[in-house]
N, C-alpha and C positions, 0 to 999 in steps of 0.2 A: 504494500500500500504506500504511496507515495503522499507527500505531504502538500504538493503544489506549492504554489509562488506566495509571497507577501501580497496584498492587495491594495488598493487604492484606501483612503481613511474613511470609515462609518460612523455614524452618530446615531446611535439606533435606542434611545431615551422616547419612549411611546407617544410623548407629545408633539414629535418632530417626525412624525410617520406623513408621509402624503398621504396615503391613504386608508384610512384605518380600517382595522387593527393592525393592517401589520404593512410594512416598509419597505419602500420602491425605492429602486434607486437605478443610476447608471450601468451599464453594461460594459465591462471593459474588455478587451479583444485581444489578448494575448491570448498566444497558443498554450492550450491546456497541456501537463503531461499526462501522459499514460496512467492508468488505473491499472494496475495488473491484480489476478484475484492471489489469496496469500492462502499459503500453508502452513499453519501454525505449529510451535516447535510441539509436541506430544509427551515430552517431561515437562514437570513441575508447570500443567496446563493452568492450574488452579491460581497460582503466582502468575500468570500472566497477563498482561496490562494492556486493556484496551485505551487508548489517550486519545478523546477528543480536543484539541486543541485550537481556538478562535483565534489566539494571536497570533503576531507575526514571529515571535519566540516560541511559537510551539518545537520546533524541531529540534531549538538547542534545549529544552526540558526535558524530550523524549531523550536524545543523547547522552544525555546526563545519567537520566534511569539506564537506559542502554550498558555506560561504562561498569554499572553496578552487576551487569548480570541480569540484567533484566530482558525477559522478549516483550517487545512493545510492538503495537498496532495501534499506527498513528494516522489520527486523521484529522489533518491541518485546516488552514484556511488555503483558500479554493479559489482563482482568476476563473469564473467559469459564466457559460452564457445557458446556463442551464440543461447542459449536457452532460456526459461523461464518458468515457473512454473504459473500455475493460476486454482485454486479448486484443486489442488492436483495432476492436470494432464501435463506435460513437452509436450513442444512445442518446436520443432525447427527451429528458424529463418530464416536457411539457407533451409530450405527445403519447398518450395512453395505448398505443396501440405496440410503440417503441418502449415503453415502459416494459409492458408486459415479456416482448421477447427478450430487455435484459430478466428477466425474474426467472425465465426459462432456461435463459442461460445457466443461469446458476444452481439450476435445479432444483427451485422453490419448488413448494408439493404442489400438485395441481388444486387441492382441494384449499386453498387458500394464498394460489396464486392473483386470481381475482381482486383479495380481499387488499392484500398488499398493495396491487395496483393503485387500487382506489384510496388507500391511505396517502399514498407520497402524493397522488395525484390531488387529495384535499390540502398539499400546505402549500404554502407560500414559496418563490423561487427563491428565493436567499437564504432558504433553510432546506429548502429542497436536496441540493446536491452535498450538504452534510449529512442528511438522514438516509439519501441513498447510499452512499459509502458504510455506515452503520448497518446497513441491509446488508449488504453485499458478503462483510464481517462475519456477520450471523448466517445467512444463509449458505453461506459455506463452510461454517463449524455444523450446522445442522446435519449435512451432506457428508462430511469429511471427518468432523471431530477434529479436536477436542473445544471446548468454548473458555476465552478466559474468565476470569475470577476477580477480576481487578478492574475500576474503571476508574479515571481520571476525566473532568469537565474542567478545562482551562479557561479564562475568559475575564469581559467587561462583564459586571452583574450589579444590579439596584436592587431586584424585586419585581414583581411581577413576572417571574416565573420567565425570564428570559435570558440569556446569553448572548455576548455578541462581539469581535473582535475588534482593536483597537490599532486601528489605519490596517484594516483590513475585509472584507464583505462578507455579508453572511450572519445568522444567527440562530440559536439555537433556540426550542423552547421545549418546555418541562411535559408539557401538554403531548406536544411531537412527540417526543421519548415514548411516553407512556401509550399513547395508539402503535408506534411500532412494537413494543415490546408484545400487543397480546397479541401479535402474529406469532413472536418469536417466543414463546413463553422459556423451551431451556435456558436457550440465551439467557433470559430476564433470570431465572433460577439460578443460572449457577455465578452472578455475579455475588462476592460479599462482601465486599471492600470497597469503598467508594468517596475519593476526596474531590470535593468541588472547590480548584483553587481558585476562588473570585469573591470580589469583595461582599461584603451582607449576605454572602451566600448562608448563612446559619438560620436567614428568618424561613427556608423552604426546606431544612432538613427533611421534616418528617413527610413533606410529600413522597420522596425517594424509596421507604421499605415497601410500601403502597406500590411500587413500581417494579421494588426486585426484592420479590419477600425474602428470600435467604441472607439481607442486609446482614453481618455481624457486627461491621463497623462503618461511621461514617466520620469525615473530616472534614471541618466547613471554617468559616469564618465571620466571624458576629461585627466586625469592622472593616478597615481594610485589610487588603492581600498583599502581602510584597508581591512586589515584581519579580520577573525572571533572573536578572542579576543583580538583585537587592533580597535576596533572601526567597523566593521562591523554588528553586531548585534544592537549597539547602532543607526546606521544609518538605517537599516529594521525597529525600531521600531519606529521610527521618520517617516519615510514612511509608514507603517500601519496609523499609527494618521491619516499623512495626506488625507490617502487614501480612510478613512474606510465611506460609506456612497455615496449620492452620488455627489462626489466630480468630480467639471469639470475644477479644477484649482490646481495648486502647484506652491511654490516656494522656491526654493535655500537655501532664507533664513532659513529655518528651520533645516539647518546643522550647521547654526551660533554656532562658539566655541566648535564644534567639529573636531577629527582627521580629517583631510582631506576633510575639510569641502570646500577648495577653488575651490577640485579638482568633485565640484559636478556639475551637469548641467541634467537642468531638459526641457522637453516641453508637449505643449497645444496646439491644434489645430487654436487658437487664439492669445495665446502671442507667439508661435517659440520655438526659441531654445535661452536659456536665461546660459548664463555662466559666470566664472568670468574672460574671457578672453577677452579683449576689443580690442585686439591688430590686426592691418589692416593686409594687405597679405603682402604689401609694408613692413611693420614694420619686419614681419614674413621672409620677403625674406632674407631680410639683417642679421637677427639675424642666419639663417641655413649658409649663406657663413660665418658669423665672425667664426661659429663651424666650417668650415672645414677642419682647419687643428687639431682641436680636434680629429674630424672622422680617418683622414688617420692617425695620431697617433697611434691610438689603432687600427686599419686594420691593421698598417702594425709590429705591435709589439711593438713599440715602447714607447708604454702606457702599461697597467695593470691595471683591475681592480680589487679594492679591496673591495670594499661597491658595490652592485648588485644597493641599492637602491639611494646613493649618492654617484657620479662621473660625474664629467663634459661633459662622453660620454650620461647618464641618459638626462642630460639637454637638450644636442643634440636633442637626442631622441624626446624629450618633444615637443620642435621645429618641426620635424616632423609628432609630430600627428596633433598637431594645424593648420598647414598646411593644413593637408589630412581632416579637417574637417567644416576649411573654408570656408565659404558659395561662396565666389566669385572667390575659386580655379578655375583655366582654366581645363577640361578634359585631353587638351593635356599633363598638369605636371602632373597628378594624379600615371598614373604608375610608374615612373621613383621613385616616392614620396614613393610606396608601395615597391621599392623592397628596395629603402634607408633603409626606417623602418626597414625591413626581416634582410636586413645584419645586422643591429644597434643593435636588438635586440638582437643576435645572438652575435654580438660581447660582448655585456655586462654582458652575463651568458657564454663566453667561457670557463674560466678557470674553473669553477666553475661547470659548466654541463654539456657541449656542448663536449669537446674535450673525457671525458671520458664514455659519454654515444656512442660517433661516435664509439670508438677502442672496445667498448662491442659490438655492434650493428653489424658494419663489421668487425670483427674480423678475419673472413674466408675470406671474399675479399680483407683485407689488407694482410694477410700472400698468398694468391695466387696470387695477381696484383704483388708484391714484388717479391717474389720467379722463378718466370718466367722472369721479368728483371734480377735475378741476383743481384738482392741488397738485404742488411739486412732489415728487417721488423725494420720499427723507432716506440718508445714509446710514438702513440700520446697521448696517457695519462698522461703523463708527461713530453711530451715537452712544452716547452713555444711556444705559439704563432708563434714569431718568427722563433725557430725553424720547427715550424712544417712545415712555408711558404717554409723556406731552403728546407726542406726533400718533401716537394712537387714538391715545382720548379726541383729537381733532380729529380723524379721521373717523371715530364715531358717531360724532356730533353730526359731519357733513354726510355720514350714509343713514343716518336717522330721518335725513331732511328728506334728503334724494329720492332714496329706495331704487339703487343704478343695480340691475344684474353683476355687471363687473365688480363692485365694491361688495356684494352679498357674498359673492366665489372667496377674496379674500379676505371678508371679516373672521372667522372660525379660524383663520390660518395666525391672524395677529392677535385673536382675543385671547385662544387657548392654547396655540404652537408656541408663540412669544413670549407673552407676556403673562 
């Protein structure tokens, strides 16, 4: 399995989708490599590690496990136009009919060849050609034997149950996983080991045994993740250790005196979910109101961030995941809690990603929403914050009056993508 190329940079935060639920973007035209199908080594199957990896560092991660003795089945980020390549022959994902004869190919059962079809053919093409390689994986240990035991999800991660690579295309979601798996259920069975290195990844642990009930162990992260060469490789190999054999326990401990070591949190079907947050809801409650006028600071301009990674709207944040991941949170706050998050996050990487990825992104709906009220097209790319709220709020005011088709297209893009 090859890992394909780096890709062009994604911003795939849900409020920034063209088209919702889920995220369109450009197509870029390098030539794909080869998918060739993989025979997996047949010692120590159970120690082997399937690595989904979003970024652009997936391959020196897998290398890393590799140097250790590891057999890894990596599956990278993807230059791809919605195809893929397997023995030589291209398959197109968006065509159902091409679909089906890779699934033949690989000698999916007939009796739920169909079914598969119809799954990859329900997701989205940026997620598409990851979950077909996940097929591919499985339906050739199905055939072949043996299936690993190990799975790694590398990645950008908020919440809302999605993955996605960083200056790279493509993205994964939780949801995806879990419709491929009830094709493949051994597959889904014989994984038990499972680190999701990406950041908040801890507020969705417990989605996962749901998905591969033989879970023993799981490794997530309740804050941020280090990076690939800031300590994330150091923590995969720390997780190999713990992992390798068969192992029906972990613990925490063993990130002791490493980066980011606070922000680890691991579970067992037996001990929970073990973190180093100790802090009640009550505790939690009171610490999100003392941040609130942190929050409307930076919503309303009047803040700036300058550190993506440290800022007191970050801490905010922080607050909000722990929250959203608290065992004895009420349902009733849960949403309210997930769109805080959306905004917060969003506010944190404004200056910095958000504002100048929106004015590339809609560039045509901002110069037609504009041009039809009669106003000048503003610089969201370099307005402040602040400004951009001014040059919306007017922009409100003048499509309230009007009621112009073209300003209707992009009001919903600057009310709730922006700002």
């Amino acid at each position: 399995m090859t890992s394909g190329q780096p890709l062009s940079l994604n911003w795939s935060v849900s409020a920034m989708r063209r088209t919702p639920p889920r995220s369109r973007h450009a197509h870029n035209q390098t030539p794909r490599r080869p998918i060739p199908t993989t025979r997996m080594a047949t010692s120590k199957s159970r120690d082997s590690i399937l690595f989904i990896g979003l970024n652009p560092t997936a391959a020196q991660e897998a290398e890393g496990l590799r140097r250790l003795g590891n057999h890894v089945l990596l599956i990278g980020p993807e230059q791809h136009d919605d195809s893929i390549v397997v023995q030589g022959t291209t398959f197109d994902l968006g065509n159902p009919v091409r679909v089906r004869a890779l699934l033949q190919r690989l000698h999916v059962r007939l009796e739920i060849l169909p079914l598969i079809a119809d799954t990859l053919q329900g997701m989205d093409r940026d997620s598409r050609n990851t979950l077909a390689r996940l097929a591919i994986i499985w339906a050739e240990a199905e055939h072949r034997g043996p299936f690993p035991g190990r799975l790694i999800i590398s990645g950008e991660h908020v919440g809302g149950g999605m993955f996605w690579g960083k200056r790279a295309r493509g993205y994964l979601l939780i949801s995806d996983i879990a419709a491929l798996t009830a094709h493949f259920p051994r597959a889904a069975n014989a994984i038990e080991d499972l680190i999701t290195s990406a950041c908040y990844s801890a507020v969705e642990v417990l989605k996962w045994p749901k998905i591969f009930p033989a879970l023993k162990t799981i490794w997530a992260y309740s804050g941020t993740c280090p990076g690939a060469f800031t300590g994330a490789i150091t923590h995969l190999s720390l997780w190999d250790r713990a992992t390798r054999g068969p192992a029906k326990a972990i613990d925490r401990v063993v990130a002791k005196g490493t980066r980011k070591a606070d922000h680890v949190v691991v579970w067992t079907p037996l001990g929970g979910l073990q973190s180093g947050d100790v802090s009640g809801l009550e505790e939690l409650r009171a610490r999100l109101a003392a941040g609130h006028d942190i929050f409307e600071a930076y919503f309303d301009g009047r803040a700036t961030v300058t550190n993506t990674d440290d800022n007191p709207l970050r801490d905010y944040y922080d607050v909000v995941q722990s929250m959203l991941r608290h065992i004895d949170l009420p349902v009733g706050e849960k949403q309210a809690l997930e769109a805080r998050r959306d905004t917060t996050i969003r506010l944190i990487f404004y200056d910095s990603t958000i504002k100048g990825r929106f004015a590339t992104a809609y560039g045509s709906e901002l110069s037609a929403g504009y041009a039809a009220l009669g106003l000048p097209r503003p610089d969201i790319a370099h307005l402040s914050r602040k400004g951009a709220l001014e040059a919306v709020a007017q922009f409100e005011r003048s499509a309230d009056a009007k009621n112009v088709p073209a300003a209707e297209v992009l009001r919903p893009y600057l009310v709730e993508g922006l700002v």
